[in-house]
N, C-alpha and C positions, 0 to 999 in steps of 0.2 A: 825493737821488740814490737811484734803485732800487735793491735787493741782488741781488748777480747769484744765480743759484740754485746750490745744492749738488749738487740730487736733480735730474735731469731722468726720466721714467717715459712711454714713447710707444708706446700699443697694448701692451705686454704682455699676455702669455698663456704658460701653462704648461700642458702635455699629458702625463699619465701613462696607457699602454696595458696593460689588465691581459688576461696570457694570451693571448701570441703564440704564431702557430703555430711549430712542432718539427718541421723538416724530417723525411720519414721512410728519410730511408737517407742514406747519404756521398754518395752519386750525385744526389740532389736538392739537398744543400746548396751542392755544387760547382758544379751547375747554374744554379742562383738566385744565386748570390754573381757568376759570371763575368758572365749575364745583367745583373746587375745590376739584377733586379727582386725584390721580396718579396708574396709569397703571402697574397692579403688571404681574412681566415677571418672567420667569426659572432664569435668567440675578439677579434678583435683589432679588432673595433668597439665593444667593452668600455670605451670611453678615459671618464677621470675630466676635468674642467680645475679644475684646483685655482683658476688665474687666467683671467680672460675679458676680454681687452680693456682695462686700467685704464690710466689717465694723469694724470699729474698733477706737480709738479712741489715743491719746497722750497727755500725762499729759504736763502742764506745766515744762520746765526743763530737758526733758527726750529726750536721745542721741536714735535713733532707728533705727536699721539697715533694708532696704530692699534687700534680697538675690531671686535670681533665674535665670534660664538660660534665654537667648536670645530670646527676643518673651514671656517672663513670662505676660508681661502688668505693668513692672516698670517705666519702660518712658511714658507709658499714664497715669499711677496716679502721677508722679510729675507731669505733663504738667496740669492734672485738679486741684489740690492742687495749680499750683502755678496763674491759671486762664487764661493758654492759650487756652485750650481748654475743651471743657462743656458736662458733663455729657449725657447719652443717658438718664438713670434713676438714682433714687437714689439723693443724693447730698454732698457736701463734706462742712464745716465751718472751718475757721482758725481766730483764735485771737490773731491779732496783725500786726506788719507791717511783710511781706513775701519778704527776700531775696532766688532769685532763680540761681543757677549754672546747668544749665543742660546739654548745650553742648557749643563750642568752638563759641564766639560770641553771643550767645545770652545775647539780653539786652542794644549789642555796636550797635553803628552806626559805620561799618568802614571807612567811609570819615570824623569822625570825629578824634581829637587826641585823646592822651591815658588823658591827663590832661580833655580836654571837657567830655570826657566819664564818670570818674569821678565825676563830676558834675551833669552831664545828669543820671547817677542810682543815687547817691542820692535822687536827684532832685523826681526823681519817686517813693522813698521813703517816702514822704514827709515830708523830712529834710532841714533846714533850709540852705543858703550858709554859712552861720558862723560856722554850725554845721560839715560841710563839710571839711571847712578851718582847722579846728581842727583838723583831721583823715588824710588829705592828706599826708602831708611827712608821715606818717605812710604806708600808702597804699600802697606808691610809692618806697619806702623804704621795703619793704616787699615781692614785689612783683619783686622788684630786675631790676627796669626799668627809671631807673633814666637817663639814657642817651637821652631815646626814648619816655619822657613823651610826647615831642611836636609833635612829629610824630604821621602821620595818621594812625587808625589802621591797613589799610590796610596793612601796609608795615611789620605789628609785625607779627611773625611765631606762629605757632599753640598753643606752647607751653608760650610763651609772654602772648600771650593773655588768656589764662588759670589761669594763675599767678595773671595778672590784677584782673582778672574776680572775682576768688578766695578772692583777697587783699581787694576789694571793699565788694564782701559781707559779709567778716569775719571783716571788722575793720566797716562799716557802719550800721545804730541802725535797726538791722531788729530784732524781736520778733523772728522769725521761718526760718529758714534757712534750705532750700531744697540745698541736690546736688548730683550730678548724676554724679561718677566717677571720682571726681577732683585726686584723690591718683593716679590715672593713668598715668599724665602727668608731665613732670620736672624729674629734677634730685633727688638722694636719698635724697640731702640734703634739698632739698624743700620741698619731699614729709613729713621727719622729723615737718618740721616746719609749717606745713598744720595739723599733729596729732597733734600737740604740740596747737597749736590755738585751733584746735578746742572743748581737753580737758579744755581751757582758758574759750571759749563757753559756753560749759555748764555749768562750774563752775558760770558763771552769772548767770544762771538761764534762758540761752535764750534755743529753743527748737530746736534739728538738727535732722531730719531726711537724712540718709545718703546709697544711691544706689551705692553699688560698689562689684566686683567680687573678690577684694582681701577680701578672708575670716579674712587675721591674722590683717588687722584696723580693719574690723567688732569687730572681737572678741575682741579687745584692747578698741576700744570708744562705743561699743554698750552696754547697758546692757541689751535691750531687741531687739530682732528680729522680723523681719514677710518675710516667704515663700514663694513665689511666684509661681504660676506654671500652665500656660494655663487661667489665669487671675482670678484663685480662690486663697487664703488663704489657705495652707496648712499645715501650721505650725504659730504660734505664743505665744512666751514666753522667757523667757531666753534667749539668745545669744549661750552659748554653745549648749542646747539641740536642738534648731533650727539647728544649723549650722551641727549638727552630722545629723540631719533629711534630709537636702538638699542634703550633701555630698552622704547618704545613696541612696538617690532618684536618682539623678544625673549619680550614677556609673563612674564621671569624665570624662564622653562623652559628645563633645556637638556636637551639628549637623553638619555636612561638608556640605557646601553648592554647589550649582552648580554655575558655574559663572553667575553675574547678571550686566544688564546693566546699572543698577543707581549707581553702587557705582566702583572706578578706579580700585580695588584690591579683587579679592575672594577669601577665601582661599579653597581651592577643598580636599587636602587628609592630612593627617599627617600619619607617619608610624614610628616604630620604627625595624629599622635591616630587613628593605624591610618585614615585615612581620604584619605589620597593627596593631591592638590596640589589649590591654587588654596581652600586652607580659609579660616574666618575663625575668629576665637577673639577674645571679649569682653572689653576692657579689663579690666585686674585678676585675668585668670583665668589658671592653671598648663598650660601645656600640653606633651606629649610629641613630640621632634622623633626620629625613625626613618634611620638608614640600612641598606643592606642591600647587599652585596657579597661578589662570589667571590675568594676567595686561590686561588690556583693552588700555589704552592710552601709546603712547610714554612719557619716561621722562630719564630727566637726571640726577635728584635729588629724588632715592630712599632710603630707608634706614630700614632695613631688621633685627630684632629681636627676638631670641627666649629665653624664661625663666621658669626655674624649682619653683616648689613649692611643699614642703609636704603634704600629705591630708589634714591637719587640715589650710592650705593656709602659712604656714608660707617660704618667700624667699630664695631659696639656691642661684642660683647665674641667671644671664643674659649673652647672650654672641647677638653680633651684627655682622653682615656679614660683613668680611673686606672690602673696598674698593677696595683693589686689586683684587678679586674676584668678582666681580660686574661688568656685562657688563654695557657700557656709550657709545653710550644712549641703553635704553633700549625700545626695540620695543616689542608692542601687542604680547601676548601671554603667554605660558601657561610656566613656573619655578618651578626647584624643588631646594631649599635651603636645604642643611645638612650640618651635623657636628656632631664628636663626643664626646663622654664625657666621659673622662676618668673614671677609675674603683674605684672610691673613695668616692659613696656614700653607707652609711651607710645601711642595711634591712629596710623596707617599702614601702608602697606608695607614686609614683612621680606623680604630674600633670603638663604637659606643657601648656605653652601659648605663645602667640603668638604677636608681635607687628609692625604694617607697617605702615611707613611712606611716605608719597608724596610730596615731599616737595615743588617745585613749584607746585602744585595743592592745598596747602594748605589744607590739607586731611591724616586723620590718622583711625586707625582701631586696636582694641586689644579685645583679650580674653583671658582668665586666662585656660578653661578646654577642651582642643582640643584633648586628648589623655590621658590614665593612663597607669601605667603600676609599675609592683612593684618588686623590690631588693630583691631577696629570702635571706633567715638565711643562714649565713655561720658558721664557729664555735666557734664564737663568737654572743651570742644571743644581738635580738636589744632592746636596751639601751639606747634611747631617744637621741640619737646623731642622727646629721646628715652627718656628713662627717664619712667617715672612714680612715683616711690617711697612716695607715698599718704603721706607721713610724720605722725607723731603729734602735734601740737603743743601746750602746755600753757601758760596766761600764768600769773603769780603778782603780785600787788603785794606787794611791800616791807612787813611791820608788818601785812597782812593775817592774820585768824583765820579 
């Protein structure tokens, strides 16, 4: 018997217009408002579509990954999926109750505790207090915040409240569980037990759609993908062949931005060996990986990360910028972080990324494809390793002189 679908998606599209006109006097506005017409300007042909037309649907039960660059239109189809925000055309249906993770806080009240919080997303699930009472030590227990249940959210760091966030929607009865990037946040060992869950997930039978830039959970929880790119569908089907079609499309570049003033941190260039993207560098040899970004605000609690991945997303290693090396405080302006990496990775393609934290601003930022660049064949052909450690090796026989 077929599964009936969770996710139904018909024609959606999403319209942001930048720079409407400003009536110019009380007497105009009154004018146009009774008329009931609005004053079309150059100003207000400006429109962005984050979404252009997409459909498609989700079976009951089915784990479904969303991939694409920065600005694909993956954060405005969870936000419409999960009903924060509505359709321009088109329209989207979900059956059943909708747990949402989409970014750090959403959902809390931070003047409230992490115990109230608790209650309060249940609660809006509309689950019962008993049903709640049930899951708690679970939650909390899970989420590895036992000390700080009774403390205000406020006081929990970016990553606490992740966890929560996370704990609440994977142990609480939601039908469909949206989430945007949780794998991003916590340590390895969270990150484990966040795959580990949400294999448990499906195995119930509940539905996860699941937004995130690490390709190797995609390809691990996803069995089937959708592409994302300038707010169309590009690809949808299988998980491998998606994920080969993105990566293909991508070229492992993503956009270097200019600095902006909504956000503490931009990152402006990445370079590899002062010589910009798309290098190669020879099996066995040392090379220097660059990034370079504007801090806007003063702070004293920075915290500075860059991490390798194979093309197919899967993690070589992370390395974080020492303290010792870290000016304190750190004043407005523009930084260039490097560091190198020794000669011990295997032939292939690398993709950097990148991770920054603000810690008193409560504020964080990462991407997985800032940069590619690839290990030519030495002579030794490549062989599905990823390290190559050249190691020394010595026999001896036994009674030998």
């Amino acid at each position: 018997m077929q599964r009936s679908n969770a996710i139904e998606v018909v024609g959606l599209s999403k319209r942001y217009v930048i720079g409407r006109h400003k009536a110019s006097s009380i007497t105009e506005a009154i004018s146009n408002t009774f008329a009931g017409r609005k004053r079309k300007t150059s100003a207000e042909t400006n429109e962005i579509w984050p979404l252009k037309d997409i459909s498609f649907t989700v079976p009951q039960g089915q784990t479904l990954g969303i991939v694409g660059r920065n600005g694909a239109g993956k954060s405005t189809l969870l936000k419409i999926l999960s009903r924060i925000t509505t359709p321009t055309e088109g329209y989207s249906r979900t059956y059943g109750r909708v747990g949402s993770l989409l970014e750090v806080g959403t959902g809390f009240s931070r003047e409230l505790t992490g115990r109230e919080n608790v209650y309060l997303n249940g609660t809006i699930l509309g689950m019962k207090r008993q049903e709640i009472t049930r899951q708690f030590d679970d939650i909390v227990a899970f989420a590895n915040v036992e000390r700080f249940i009774d403390t205000p959210l406020k006081r929990y760091s970016s990553g606490m409240q992740m966890r929560l966030a996370f704990s609440v929607a994977a142990h609480l009865a939601a039908d469909i569980l949206i989430i945007d990037e949780v794998l991003a946040v916590g340590d390895d060992e969270f990150q484990k037990r966040c795959m580990a869950k949400m294999g448990e997930i499906e195995k119930s039978g509940r539905t996860i759609l699941l937004v995130s830039h690490n390709m190797a959970a995609v390809r691990q929880l996803c069995s089937r993908s959708i592409f994302l790119s300038e707010g169309s569908i590009i690809d949808d089907g299988p998980t491998p062949k998606v994920l080969d079609t993105y990566l293909d499309a991508s070229g492992g570049k993503s956009q270097i931005q200019r600095p902006r003033k909504d956000q503490p941190f931009t990152l402006t260039e990445a370079k590899m060996n002062d010589a910009g993207e798309n290098e190669t560098v020879k099996a066995g040899e040392s090379f220097t990986l660059a990034l370079t970004g504007y801090l806007r605000d003063a702070t004293t609690q920075c915290m500075v990360s860059a991490y390798l991945l194979t093309n197919d997303g899967t993690h070589v290693f992370d390395e974080f910028t020492p303290e010792s090396v870290m000016p304190n405080p750190m004043t407005p302006g523009e930084y260039t972080f490097s560091f190198t990496v020794p000669g011990v990775l295997a032939p292939g393609t690398y993709r950097l990324g990148y991770w920054v934290q603000i810690v008193d601003q409560s504020w964080d930022v990462w991407e997985d494809d800032i940069l590619v660049f690839e290990v030519s064949t030495s002579q030794r052909p490549a062989d599905g390793r990823i390290l190559d450690l050249r190691s020394r090796w010595t026999v001896e026989k036994a009674g030998a002189s």
